[in-house]
C-alpha positions in Angstrom: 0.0 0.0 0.0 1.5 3.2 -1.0 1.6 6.6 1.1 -1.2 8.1 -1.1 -3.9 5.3 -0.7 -3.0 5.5 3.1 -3.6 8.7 3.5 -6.5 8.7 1.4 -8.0 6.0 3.7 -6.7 7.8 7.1 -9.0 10.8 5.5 -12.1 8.7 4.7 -12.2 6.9 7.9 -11.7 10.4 9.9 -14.4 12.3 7.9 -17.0 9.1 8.2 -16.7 8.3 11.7 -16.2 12.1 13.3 -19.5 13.7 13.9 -19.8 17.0 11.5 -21.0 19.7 12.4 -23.8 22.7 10.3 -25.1 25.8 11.3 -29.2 26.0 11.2 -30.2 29.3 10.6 -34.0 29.4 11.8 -36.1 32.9 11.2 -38.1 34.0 14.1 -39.9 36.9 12.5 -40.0 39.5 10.4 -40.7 43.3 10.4 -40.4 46.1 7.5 -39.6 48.9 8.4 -39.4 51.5 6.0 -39.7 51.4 2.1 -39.8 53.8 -0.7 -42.8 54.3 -2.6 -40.8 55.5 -5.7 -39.2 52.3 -6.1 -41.9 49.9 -4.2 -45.6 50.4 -4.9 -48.6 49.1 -2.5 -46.7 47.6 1.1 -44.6 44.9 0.9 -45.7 41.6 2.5 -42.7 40.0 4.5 -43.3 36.8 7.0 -42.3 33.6 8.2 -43.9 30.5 8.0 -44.0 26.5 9.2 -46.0 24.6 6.6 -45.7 21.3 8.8 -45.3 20.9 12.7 -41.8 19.6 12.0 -41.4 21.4 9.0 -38.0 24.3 8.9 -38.9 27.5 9.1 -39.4 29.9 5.7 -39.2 33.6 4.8 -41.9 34.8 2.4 -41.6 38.2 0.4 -44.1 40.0 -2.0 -43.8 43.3 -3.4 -44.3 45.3 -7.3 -41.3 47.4 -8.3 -41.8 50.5 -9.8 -38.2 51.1 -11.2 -35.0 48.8 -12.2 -33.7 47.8 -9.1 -30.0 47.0 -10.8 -26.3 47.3 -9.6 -26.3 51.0 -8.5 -28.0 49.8 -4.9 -26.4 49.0 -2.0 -26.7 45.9 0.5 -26.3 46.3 3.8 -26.5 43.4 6.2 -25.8 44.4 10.1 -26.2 41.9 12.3 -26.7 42.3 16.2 -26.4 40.1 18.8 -29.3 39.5 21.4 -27.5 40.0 25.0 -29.3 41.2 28.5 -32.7 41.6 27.0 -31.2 43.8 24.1 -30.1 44.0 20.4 -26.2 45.2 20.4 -24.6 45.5 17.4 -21.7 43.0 16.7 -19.0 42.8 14.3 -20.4 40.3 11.5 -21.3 42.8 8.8 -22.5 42.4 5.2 -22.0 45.6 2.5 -22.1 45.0 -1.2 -23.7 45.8 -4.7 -27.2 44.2 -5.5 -25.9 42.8 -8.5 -22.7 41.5 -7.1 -24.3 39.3 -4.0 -26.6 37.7 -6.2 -24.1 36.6 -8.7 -21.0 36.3 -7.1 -21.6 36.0 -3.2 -21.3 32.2 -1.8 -23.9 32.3 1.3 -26.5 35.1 0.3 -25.8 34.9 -3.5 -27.2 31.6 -3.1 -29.7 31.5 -1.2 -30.8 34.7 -3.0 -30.6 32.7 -6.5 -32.4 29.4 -5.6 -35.7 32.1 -4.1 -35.7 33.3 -7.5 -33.6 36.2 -8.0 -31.7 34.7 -11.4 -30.9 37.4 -12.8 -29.7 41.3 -12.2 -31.1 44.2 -12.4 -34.6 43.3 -11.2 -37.3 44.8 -13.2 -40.3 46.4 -12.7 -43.0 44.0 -11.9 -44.8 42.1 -9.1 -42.6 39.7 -7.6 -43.2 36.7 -5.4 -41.1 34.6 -3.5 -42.1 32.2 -1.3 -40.3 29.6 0.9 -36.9 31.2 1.1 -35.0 28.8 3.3 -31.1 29.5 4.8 -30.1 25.7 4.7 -26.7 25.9 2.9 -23.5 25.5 4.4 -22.9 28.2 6.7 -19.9 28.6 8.4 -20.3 26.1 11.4 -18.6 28.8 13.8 -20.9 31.9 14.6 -20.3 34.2 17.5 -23.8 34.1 18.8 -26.8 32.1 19.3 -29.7 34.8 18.8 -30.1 38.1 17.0 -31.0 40.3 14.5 -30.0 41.0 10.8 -31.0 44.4 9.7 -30.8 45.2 5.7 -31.2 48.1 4.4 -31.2 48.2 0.6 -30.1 52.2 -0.9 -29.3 53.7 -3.6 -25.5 54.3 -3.7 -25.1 57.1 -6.3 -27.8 59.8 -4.4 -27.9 58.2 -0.8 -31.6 57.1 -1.3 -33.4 54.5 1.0 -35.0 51.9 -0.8 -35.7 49.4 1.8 -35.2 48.4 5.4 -36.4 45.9 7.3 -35.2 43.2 10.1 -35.0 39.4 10.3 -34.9 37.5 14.4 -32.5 35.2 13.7 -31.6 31.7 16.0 -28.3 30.1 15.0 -27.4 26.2 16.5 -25.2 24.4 15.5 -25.7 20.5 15.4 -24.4 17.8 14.3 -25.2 15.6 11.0 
């Protein structure tokens, strides 16, 4: 038996029997807080569902864009940790192009793809997307069991708001 096959089975055998490990991402709620109603017409509908008692839990968003939402708005993901009955800011933070974290981001790009966001700019229409799950592989490390991620979606070349809103976020970690 040569050194490769050895180590080849050394690395099988460690990676079958060791217990490995994913990060759940489950949504609590949901809650908009501000939108535009130059870029966003009627209100946006933004919840979370269980379709099953031990079904995982789903983000649901509806809304009808007025104008090209394309690569000249910003993402900004701020995530706060929940610590002595509060929200406080920690230092996981998201900032990028529209555009660019649907097609080139590995966590949110993806997620964002298989909802239904294939391609960029977004045009003007009613959209609906429905059973937007965070079940990809996440980082198995996270600093914190529960928070917040606030996003607020603007417009980088004038400073305009587009969107805001907040997701209650519980992360565990288990093993598969």
């Amino acid at each position: 038996m040569n050194h490769v096959t050895l180590c080849l089975s050394v690395f099988f055998i460690y990676f079958t029997l060791s217990p490995h490990y994913c990060l759940k991402v489950i949504p609590e709620r949901v809650q908009i807080d501000f939108y535009n109603k130059t870029f966003v017409e009627e209100t946006p509908v933004f919840n979370v569902r269980r379709y099953s008692r031990k079904g995982s839990y789903v983000v649901n968003l509806e809304f009808v864009s007025k104008l090209v939402i394309d690569n000249t708005q910003t993402v900004d993901v701020l995530f706060y940790e929940y610590l002595h009955n509060e929200y406080r800011r920690s230092f996981p933070e998201l900032h990028m192009k529209l555009c660019d974290l649907i097609n080139k981001d590995i966590y949110f790009g993806h997620i964002m793809r298989d909802a239904g966001f294939k391609t960029c700019p977004i045009l003007p229409g009613k959209y609906a997307i429905h059973n937007i799950s965070f079940h990809h592989d996440f980082p198995y490390v996270w600093p914190f069991d529960k928070g917040m991620a606030e996003i607020s979606l603007q417009n980088h070349q004038n400073s305009v708001m587009v969107a805001k809103g907040k997701v209650y976020i519980t992360f565990k970690q288990e093993k598969s």
